[in-house]
PyMOL commands that place a pseudoatom at each C-alpha (Angstrom):
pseudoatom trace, name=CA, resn=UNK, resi=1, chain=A, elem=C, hetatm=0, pos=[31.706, 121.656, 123.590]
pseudoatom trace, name=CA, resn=UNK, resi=2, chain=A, elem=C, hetatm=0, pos=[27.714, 120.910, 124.212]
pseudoatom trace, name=CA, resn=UNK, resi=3, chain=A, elem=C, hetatm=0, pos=[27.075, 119.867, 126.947]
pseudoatom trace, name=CA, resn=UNK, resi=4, chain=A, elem=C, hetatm=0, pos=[24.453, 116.849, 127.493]
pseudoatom trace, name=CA, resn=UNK, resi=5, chain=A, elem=C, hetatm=0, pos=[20.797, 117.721, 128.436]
pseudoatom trace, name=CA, resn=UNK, resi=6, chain=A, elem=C, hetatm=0, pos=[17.887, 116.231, 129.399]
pseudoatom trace, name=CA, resn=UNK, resi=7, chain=A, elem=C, hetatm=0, pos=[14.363, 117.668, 129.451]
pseudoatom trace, name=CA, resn=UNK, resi=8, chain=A, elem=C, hetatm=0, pos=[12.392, 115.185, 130.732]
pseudoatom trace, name=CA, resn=UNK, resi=9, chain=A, elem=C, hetatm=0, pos=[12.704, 115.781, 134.646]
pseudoatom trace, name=CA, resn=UNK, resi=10, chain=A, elem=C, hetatm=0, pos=[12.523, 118.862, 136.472]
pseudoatom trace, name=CA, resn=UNK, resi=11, chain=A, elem=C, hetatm=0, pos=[16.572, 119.923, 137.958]
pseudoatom trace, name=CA, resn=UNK, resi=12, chain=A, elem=C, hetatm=0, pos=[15.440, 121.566, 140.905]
pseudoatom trace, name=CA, resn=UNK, resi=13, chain=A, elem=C, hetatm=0, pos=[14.203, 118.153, 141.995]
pseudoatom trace, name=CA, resn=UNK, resi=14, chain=A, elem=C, hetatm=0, pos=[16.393, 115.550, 140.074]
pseudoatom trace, name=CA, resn=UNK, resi=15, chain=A, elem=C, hetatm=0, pos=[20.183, 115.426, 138.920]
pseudoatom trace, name=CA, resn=UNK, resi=16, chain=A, elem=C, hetatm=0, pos=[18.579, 114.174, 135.680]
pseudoatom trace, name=CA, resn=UNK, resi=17, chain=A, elem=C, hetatm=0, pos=[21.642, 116.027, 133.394]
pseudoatom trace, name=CA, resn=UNK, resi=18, chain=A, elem=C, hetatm=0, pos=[24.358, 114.733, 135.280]
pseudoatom trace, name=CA, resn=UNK, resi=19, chain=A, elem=C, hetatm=0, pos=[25.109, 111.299, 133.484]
pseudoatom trace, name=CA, resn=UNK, resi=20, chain=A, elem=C, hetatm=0, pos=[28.197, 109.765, 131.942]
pseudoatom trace, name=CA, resn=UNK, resi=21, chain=A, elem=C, hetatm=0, pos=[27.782, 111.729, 128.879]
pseudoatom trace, name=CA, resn=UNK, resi=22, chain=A, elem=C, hetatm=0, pos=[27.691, 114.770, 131.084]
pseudoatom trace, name=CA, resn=UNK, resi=23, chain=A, elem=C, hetatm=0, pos=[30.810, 113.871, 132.678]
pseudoatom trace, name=CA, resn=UNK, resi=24, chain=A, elem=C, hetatm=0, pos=[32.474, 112.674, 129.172]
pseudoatom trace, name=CA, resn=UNK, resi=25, chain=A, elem=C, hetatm=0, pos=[31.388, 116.099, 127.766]
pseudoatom trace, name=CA, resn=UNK, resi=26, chain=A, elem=C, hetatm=0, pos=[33.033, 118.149, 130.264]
pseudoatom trace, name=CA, resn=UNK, resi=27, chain=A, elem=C, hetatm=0, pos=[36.524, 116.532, 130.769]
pseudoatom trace, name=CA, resn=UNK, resi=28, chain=A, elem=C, hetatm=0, pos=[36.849, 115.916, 127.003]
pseudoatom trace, name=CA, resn=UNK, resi=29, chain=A, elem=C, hetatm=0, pos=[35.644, 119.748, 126.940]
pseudoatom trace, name=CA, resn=UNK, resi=30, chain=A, elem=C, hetatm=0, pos=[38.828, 120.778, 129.669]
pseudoatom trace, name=CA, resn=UNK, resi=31, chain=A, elem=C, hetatm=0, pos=[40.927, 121.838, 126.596]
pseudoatom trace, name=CA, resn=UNK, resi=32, chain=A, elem=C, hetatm=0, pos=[39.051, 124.487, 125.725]
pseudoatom trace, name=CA, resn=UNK, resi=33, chain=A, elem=C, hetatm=0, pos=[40.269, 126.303, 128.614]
pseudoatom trace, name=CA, resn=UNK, resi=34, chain=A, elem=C, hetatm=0, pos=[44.120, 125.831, 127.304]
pseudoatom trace, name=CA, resn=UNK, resi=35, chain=A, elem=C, hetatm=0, pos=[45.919, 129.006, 126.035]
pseudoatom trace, name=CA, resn=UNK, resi=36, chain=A, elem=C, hetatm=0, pos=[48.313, 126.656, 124.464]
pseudoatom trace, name=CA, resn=UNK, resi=37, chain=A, elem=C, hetatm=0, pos=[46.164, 124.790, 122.340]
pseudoatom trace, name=CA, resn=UNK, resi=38, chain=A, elem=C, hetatm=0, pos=[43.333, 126.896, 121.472]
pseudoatom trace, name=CA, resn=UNK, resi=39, chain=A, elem=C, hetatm=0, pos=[44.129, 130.309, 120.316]
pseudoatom trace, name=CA, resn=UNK, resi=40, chain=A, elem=C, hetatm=0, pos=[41.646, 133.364, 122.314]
pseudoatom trace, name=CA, resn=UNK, resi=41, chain=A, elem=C, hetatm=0, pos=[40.162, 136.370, 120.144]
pseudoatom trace, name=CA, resn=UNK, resi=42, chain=A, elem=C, hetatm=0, pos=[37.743, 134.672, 118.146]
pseudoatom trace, name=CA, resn=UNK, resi=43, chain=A, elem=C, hetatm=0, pos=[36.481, 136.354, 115.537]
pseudoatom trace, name=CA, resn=UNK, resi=44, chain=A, elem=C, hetatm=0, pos=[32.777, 136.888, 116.982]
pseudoatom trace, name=CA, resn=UNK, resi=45, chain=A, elem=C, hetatm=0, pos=[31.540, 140.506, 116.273]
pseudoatom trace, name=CA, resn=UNK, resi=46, chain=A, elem=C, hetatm=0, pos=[31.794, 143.283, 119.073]
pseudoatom trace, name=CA, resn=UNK, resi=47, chain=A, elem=C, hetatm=0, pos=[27.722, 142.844, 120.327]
pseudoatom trace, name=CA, resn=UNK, resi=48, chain=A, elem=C, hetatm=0, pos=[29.054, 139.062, 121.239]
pseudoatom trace, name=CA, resn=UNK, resi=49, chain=A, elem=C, hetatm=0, pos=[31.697, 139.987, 123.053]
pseudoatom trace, name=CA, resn=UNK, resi=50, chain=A, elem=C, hetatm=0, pos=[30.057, 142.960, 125.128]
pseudoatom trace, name=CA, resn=UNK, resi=51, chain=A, elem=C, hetatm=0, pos=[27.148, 140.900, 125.628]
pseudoatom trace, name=CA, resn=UNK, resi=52, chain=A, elem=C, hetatm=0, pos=[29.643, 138.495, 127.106]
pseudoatom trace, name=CA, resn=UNK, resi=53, chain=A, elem=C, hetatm=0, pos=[31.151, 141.012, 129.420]
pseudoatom trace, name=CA, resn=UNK, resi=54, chain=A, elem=C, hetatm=0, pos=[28.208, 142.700, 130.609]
pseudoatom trace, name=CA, resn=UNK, resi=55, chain=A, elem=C, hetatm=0, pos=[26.673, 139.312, 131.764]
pseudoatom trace, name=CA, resn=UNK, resi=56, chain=A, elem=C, hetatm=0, pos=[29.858, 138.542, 133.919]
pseudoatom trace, name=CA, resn=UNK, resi=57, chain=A, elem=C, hetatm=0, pos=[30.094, 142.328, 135.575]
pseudoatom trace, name=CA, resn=UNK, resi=58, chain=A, elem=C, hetatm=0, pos=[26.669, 141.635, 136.337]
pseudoatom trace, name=CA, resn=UNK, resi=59, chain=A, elem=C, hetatm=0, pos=[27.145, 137.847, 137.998]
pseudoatom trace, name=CA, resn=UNK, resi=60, chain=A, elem=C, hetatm=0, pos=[30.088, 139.782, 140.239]
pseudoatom trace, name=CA, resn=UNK, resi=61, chain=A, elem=C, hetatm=0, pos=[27.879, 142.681, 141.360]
pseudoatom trace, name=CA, resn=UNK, resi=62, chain=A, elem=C, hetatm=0, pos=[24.800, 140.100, 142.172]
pseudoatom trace, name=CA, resn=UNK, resi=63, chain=A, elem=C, hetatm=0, pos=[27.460, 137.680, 143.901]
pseudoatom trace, name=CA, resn=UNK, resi=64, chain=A, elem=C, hetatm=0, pos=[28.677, 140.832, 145.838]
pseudoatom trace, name=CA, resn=UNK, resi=65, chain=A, elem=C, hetatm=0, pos=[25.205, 142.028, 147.126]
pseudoatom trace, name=CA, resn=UNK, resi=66, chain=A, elem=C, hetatm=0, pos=[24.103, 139.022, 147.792]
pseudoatom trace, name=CA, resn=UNK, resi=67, chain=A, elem=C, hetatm=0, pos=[21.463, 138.535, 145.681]
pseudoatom trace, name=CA, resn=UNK, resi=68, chain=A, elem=C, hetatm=0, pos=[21.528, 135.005, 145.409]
pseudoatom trace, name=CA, resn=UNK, resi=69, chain=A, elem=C, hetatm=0, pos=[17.979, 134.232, 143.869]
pseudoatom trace, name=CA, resn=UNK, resi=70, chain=A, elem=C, hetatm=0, pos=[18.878, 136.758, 141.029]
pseudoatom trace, name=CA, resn=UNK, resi=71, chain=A, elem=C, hetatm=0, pos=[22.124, 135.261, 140.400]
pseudoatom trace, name=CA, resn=UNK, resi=72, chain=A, elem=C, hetatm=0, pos=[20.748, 132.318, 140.310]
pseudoatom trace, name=CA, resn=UNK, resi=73, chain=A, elem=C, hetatm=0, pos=[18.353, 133.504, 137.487]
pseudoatom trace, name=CA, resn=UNK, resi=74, chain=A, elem=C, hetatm=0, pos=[21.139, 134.131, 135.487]
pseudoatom trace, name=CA, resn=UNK, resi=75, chain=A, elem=C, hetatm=0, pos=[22.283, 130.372, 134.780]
pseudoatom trace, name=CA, resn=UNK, resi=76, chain=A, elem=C, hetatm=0, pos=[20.085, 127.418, 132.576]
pseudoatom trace, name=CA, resn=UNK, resi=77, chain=A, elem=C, hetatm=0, pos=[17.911, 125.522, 134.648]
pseudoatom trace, name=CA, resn=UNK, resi=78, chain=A, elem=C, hetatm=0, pos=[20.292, 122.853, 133.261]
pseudoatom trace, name=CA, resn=UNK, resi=79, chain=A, elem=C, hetatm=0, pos=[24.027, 124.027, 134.643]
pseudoatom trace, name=CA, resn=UNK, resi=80, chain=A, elem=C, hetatm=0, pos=[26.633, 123.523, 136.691]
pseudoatom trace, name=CA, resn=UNK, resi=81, chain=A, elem=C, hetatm=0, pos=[29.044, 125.657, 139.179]
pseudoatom trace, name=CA, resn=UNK, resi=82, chain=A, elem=C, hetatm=0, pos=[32.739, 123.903, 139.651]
pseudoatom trace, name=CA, resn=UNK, resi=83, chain=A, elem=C, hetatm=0, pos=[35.026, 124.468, 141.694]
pseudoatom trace, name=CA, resn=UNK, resi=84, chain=A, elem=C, hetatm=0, pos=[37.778, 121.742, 141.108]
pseudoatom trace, name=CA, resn=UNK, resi=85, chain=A, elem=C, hetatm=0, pos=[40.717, 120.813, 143.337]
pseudoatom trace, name=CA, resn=UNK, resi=86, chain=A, elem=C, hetatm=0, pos=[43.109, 119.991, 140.753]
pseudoatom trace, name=CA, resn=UNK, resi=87, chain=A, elem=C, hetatm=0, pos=[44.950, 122.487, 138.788]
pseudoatom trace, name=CA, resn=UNK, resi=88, chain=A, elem=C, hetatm=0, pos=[43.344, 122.859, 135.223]
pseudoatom trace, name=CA, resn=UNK, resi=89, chain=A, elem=C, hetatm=0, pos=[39.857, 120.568, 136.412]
pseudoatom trace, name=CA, resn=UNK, resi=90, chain=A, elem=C, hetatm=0, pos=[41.245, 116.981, 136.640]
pseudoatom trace, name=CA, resn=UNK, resi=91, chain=A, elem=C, hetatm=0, pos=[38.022, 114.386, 136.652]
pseudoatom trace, name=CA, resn=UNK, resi=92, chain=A, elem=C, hetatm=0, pos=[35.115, 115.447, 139.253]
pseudoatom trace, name=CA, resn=UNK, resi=93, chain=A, elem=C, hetatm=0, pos=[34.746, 111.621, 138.755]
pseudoatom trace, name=CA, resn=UNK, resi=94, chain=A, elem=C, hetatm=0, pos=[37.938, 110.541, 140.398]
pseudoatom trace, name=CA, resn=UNK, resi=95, chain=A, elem=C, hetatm=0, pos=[38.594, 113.367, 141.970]
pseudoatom trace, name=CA, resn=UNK, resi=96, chain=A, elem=C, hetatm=0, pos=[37.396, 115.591, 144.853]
pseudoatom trace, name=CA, resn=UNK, resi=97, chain=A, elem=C, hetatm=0, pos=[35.831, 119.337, 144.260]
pseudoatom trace, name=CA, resn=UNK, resi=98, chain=A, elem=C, hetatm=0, pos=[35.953, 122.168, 146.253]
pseudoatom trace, name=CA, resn=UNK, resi=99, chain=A, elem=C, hetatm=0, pos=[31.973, 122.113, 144.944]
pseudoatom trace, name=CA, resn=UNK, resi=100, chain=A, elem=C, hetatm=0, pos=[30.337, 120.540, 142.359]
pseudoatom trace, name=CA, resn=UNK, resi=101, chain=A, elem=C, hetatm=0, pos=[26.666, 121.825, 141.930]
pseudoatom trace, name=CA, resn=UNK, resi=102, chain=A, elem=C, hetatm=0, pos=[23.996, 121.062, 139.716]
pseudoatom trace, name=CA, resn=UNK, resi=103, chain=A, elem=C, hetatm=0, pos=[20.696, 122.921, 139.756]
pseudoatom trace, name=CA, resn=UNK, resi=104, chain=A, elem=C, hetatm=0, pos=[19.598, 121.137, 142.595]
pseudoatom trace, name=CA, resn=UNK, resi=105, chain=A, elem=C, hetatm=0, pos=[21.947, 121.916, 144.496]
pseudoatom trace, name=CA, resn=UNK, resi=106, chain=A, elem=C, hetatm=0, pos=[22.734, 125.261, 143.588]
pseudoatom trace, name=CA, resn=UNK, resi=107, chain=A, elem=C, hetatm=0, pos=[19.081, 126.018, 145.026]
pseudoatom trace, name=CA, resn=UNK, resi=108, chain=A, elem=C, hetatm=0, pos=[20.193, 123.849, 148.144]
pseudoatom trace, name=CA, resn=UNK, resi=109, chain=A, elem=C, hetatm=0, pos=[23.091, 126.404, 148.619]
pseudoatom trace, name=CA, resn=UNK, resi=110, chain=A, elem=C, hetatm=0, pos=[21.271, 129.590, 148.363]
pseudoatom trace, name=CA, resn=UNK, resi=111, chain=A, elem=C, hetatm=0, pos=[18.285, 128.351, 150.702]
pseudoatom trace, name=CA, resn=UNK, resi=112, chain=A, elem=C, hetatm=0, pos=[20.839, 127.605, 153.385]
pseudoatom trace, name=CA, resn=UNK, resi=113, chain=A, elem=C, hetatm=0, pos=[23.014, 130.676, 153.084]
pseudoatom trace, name=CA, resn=UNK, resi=114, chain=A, elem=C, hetatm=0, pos=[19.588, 132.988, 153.037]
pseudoatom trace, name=CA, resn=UNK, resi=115, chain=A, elem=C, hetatm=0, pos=[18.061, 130.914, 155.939]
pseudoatom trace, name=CA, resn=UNK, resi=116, chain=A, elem=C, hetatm=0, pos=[20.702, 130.889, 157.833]
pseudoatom trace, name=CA, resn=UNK, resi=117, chain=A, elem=C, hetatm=0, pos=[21.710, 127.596, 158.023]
pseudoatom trace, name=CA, resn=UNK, resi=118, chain=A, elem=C, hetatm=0, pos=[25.029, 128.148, 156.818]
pseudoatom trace, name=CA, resn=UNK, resi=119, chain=A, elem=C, hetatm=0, pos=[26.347, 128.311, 160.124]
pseudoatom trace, name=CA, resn=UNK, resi=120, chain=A, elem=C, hetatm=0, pos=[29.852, 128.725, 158.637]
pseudoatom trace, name=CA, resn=UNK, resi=121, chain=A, elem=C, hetatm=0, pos=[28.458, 131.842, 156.941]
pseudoatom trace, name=CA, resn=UNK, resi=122, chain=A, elem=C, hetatm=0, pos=[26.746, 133.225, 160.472]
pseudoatom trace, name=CA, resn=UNK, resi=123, chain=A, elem=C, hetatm=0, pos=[28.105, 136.252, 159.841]
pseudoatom trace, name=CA, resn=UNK, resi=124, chain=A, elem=C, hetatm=0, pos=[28.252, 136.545, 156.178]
pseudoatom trace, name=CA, resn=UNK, resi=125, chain=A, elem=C, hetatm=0, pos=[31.142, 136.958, 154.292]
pseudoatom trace, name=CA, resn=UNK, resi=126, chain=A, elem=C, hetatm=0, pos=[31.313, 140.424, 152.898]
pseudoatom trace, name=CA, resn=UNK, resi=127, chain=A, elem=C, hetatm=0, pos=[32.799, 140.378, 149.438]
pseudoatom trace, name=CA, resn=UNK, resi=128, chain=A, elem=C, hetatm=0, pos=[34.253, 142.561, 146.462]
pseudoatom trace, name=CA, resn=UNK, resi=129, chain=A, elem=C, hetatm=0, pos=[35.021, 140.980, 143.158]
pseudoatom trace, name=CA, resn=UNK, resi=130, chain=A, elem=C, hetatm=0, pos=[36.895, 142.459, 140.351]
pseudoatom trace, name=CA, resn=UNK, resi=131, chain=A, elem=C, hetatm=0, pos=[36.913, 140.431, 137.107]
pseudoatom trace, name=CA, resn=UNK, resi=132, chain=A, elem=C, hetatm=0, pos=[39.431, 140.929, 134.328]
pseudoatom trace, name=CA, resn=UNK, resi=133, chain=A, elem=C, hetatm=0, pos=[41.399, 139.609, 131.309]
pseudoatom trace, name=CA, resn=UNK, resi=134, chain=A, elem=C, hetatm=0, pos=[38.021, 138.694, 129.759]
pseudoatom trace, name=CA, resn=UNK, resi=135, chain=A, elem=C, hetatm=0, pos=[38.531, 136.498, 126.569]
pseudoatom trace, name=CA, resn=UNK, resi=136, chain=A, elem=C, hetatm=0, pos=[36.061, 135.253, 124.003]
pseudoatom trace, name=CA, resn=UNK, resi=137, chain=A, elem=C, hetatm=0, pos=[37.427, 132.095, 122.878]
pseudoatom trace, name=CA, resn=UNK, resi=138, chain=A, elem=C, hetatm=0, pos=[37.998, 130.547, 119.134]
pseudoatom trace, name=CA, resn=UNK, resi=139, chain=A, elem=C, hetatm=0, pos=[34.825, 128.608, 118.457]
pseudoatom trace, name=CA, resn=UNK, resi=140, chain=A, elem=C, hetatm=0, pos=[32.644, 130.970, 119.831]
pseudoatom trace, name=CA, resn=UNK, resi=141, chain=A, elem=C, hetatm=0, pos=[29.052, 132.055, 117.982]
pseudoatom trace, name=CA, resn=UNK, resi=142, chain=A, elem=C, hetatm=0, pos=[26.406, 134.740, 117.977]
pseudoatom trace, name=CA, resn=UNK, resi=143, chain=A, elem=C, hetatm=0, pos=[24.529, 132.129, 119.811]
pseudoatom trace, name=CA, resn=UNK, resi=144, chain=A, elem=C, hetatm=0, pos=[27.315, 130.459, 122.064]
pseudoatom trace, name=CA, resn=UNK, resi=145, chain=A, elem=C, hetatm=0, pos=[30.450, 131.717, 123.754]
pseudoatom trace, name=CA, resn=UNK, resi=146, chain=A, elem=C, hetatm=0, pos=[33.399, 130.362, 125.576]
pseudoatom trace, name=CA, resn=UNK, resi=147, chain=A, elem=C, hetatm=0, pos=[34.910, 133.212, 128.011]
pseudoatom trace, name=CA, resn=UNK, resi=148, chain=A, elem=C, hetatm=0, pos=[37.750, 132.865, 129.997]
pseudoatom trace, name=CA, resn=UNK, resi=149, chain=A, elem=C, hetatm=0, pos=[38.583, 135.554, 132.730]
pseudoatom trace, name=CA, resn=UNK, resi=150, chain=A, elem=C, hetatm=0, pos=[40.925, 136.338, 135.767]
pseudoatom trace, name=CA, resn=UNK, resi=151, chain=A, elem=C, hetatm=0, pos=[39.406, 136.975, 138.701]
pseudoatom trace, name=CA, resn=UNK, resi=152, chain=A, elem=C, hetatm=0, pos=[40.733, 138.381, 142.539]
pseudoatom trace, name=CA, resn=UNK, resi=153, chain=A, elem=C, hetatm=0, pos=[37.639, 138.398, 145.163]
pseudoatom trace, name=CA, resn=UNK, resi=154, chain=A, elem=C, hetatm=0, pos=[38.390, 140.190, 148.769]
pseudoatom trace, name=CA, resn=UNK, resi=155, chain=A, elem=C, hetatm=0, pos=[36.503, 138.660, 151.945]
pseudoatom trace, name=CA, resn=UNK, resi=156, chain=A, elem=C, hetatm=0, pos=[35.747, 140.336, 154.671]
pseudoatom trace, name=CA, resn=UNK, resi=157, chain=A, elem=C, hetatm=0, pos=[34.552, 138.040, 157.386]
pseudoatom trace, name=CA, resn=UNK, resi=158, chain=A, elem=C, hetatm=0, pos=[34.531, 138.389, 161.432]
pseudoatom trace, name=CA, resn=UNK, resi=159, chain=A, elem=C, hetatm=0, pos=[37.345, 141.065, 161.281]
pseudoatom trace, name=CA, resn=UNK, resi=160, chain=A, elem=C, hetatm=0, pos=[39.425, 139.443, 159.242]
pseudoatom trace, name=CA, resn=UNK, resi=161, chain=A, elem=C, hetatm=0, pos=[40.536, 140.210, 155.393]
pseudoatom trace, name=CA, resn=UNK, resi=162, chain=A, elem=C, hetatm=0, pos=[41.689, 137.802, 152.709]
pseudoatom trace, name=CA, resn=UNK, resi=163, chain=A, elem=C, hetatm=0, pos=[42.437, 137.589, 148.331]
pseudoatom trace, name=CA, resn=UNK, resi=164, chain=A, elem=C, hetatm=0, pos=[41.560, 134.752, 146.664]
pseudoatom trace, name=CA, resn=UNK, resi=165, chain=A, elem=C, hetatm=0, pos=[42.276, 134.439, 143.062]
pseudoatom trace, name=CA, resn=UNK, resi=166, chain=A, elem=C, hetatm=0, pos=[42.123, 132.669, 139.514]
pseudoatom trace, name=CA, resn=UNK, resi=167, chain=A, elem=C, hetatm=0, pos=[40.050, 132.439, 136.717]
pseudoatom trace, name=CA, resn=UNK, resi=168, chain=A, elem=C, hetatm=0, pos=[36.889, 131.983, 135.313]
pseudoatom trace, name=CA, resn=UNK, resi=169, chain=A, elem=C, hetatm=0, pos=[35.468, 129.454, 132.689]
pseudoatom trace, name=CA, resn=UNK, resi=170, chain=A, elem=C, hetatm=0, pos=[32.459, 130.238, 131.992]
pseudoatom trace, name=CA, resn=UNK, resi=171, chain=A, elem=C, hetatm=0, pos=[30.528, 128.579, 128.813]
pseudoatom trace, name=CA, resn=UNK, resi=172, chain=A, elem=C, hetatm=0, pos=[27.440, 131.029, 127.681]
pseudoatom trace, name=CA, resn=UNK, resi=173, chain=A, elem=C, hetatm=0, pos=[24.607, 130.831, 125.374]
pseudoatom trace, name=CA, resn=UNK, resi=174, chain=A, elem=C, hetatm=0, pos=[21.868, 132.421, 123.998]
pseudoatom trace, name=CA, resn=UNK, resi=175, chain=A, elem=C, hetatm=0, pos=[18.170, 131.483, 123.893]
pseudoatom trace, name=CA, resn=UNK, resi=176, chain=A, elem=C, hetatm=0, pos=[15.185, 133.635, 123.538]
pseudoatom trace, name=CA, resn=UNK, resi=177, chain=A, elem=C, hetatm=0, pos=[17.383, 136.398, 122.851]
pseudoatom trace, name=CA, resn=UNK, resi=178, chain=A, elem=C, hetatm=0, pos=[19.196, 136.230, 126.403]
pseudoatom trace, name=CA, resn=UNK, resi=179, chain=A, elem=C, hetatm=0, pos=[22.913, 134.844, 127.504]
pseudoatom trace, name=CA, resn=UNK, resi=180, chain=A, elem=C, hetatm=0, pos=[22.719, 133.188, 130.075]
pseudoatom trace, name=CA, resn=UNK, resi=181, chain=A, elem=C, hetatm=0, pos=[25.183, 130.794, 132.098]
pseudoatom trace, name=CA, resn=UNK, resi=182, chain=A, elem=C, hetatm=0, pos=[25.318, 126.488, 131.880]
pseudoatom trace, name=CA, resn=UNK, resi=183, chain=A, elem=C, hetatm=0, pos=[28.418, 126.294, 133.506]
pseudoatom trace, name=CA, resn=UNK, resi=184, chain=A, elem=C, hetatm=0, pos=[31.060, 128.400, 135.508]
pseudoatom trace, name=CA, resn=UNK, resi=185, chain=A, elem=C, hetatm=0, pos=[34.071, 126.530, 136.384]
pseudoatom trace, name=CA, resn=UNK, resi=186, chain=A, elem=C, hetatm=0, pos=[36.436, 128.784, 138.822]
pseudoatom trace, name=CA, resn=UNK, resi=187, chain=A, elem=C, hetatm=0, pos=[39.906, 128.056, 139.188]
pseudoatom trace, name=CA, resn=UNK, resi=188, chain=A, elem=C, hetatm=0, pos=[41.789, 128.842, 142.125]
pseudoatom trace, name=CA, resn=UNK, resi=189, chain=A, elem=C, hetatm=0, pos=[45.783, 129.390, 141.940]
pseudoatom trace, name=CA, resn=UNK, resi=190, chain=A, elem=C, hetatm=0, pos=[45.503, 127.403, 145.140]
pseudoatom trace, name=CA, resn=UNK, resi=191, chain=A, elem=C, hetatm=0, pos=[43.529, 125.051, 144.507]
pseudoatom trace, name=CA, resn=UNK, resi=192, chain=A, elem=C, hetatm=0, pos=[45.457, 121.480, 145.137]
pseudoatom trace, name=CA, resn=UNK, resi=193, chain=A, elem=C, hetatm=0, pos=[46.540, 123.339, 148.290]
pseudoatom trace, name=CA, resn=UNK, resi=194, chain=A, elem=C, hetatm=0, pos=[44.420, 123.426, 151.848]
pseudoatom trace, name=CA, resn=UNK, resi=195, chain=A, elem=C, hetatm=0, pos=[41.238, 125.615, 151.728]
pseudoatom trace, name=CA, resn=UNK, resi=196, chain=A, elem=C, hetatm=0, pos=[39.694, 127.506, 154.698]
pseudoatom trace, name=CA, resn=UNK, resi=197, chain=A, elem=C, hetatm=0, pos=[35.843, 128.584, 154.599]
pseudoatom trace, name=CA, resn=UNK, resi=198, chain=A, elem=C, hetatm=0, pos=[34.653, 128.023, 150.985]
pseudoatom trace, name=CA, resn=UNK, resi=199, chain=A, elem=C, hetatm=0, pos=[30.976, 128.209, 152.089]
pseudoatom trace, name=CA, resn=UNK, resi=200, chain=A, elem=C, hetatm=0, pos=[30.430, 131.292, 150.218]
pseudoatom trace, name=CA, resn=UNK, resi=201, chain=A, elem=C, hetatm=0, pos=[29.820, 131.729, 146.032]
pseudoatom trace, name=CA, resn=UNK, resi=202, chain=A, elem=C, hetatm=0, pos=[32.795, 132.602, 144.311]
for i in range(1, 202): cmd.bond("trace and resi %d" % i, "trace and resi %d" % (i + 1))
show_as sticks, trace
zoom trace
């Protein structure tokens, strides 16, 4: 799957990418996700796939100490962070999302949680994230990678613990000699079921 871009507006200021071909692109793209249908160990050589892993230990460990702006550096200026609702994505169209972020929005996110405006993040959560399972999926390239991972993250928040967990979609590529992220989607186990305090990046 490629998904539809648009270079003539800046996405920090405009949803400019986020257009019925957009949408199209990443329903129609939902099957790459499936186990069933699409067989996992592609053959992409080993520099691929540790390139692959190295770039999601280091989104965890960012996401962990907080380091929002250099997460954040990580993605396209073009990308998207989903969390859907419905088991396996369903239509962001139709359908509610936990979050649905563009660029814009992304940036939105991180100004409120560092300015503390987050009020539901007054005190931050304090999280550890371990990421496993990772898969580098049939279709992949030297220059474009489908990864699929598990994921458990622990929160710590105003003396209380809790696990969440699921797995990771995350669709890479390479330009200028650097991977970097257009779009996460992270799927809950829970997700069709009632959500407390999402207000933090998972």
């Amino acid at each position: 799957m490629t998904l539809h871009l648009t270079h003539t507006e800046n996405p920090s200021r405009y949803s400019c990418y986020i257009d019925d071909a957009f949408y199209r692109e990443l329903t129609d793209g939902l099957q790459d996700w499936d186990r069933e249908s699409l067989p996992v160990d592609a053959p992409v050589d080993m520099e691929v796939r540790s390139h692959c892993q190295a770039l999601l230990f280091r989104e965890a460990g960012l996401l962990d100490d907080g380091r929002f702006d250099d997460w954040l550096e990580l993605f396209f200026p073009e990308c998207l962070y989903w969390v859907p609702s419905v088991v396996r994505g369903g239509d962001p169209r139709t359908e509610v999302s936990i979050a649905f972020d563009d660029r814009r929005r992304l940036e939105d996110r991180i100004y409120w949680l560092q300015g503390g405006f987050a009020y539901s993040q007054t005190p931050r959560s304090r999280t550890s994230r371990t990421i496993s399972n990772i898969e580098v999926l049939q279709g992949s390239t030297t220059e474009a990678a489908n990864v699929r991972s598990n994921f458990v993250i622990h929160e710590f928040r105003q003396g209380e613990m809790r696990s969440l967990a699921g797995w990771y979609g995350h669709r890479l590529k390479k330009q200028n000699d650097r991977w970097q992220i257009r779009q996460k989607m992270v799927n809950l186990i829970d997700c069709d079921q009632g959500q407390d305090n999402l207000t933090f990046l998972l």
